[in-house]
C-alpha positions as CSV (number, residue, x, y, z in Angstrom):
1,X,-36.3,-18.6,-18.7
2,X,-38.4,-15.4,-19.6
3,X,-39.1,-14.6,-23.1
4,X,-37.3,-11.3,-24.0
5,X,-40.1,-9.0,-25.7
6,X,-37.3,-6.8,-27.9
7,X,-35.5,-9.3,-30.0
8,X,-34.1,-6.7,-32.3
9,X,-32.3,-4.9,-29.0
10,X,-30.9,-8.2,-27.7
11,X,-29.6,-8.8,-31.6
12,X,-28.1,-5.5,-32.0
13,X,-26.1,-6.1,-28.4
14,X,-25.2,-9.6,-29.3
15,X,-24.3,-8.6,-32.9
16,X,-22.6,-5.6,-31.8
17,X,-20.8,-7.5,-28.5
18,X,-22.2,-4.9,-26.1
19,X,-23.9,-6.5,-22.9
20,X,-26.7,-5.4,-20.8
21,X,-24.8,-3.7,-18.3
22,X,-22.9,-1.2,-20.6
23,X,-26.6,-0.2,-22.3
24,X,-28.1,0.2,-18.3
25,X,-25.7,2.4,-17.4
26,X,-25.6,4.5,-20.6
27,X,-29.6,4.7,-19.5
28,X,-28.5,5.4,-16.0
29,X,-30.4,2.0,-14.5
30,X,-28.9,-0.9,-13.2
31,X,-29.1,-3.7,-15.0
32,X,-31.8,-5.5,-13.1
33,X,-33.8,-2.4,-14.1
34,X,-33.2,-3.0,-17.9
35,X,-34.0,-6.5,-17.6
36,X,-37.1,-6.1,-16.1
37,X,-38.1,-4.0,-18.8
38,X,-37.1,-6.2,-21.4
39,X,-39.4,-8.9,-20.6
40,X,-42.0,-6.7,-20.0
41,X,-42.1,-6.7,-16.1
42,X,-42.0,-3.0,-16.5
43,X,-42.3,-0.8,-19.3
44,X,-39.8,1.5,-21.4
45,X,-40.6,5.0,-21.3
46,X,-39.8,7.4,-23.9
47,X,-36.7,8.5,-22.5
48,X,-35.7,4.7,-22.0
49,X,-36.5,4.6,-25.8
50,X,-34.2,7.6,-26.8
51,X,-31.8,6.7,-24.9
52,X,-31.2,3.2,-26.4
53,X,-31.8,4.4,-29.8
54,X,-28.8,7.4,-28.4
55,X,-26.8,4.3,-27.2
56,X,-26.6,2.4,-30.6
57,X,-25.7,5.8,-32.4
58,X,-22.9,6.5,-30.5
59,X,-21.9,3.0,-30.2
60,X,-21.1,3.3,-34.0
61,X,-24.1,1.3,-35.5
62,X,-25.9,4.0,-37.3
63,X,-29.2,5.5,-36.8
64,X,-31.5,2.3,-36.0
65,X,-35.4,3.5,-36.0
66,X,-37.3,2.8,-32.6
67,X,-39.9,1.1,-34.8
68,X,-37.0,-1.8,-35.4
69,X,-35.4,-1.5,-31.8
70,X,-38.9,-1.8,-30.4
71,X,-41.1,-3.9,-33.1
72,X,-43.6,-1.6,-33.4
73,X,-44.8,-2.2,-36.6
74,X,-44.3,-5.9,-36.9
């Protein structure tokens, strides 16, 4: 199994009972496109970024900062 590099992401679906598939094609990828990126086969760009951040907003969970959807200060 490959080690998912965005835990806080995966959380916030699970938490919020959202899959990968509904977040993919609010990003306009497929879902083997998403997955990829989130275990680092290929990286988010800052569009990708936005647009989960976008996702989550409109999803009803509130403004969450890219430095907790992303870890970047960890």
């Amino acid at each position: 199994m490959t080690k998912r590099m965005y835990p806080n992401i995966n959380a916030e679906l699970s938490r919020n009972g959202f899959t990968l598939l509904m977040l993919a094609e609010h990003m306009g990828i497929t879902r083997q496109a998403l997955y990829k990126k989130l275990t680092g086969t290929t990286q988010f760009t800052a569009n990708d970024m936005q647009a989960i951040q976008n996702f989550f907003k409109l999803k009803g969970c509130g403004t969450l900062s890219l430095d907790y959807l992303f870890n970047i200060n960890k």
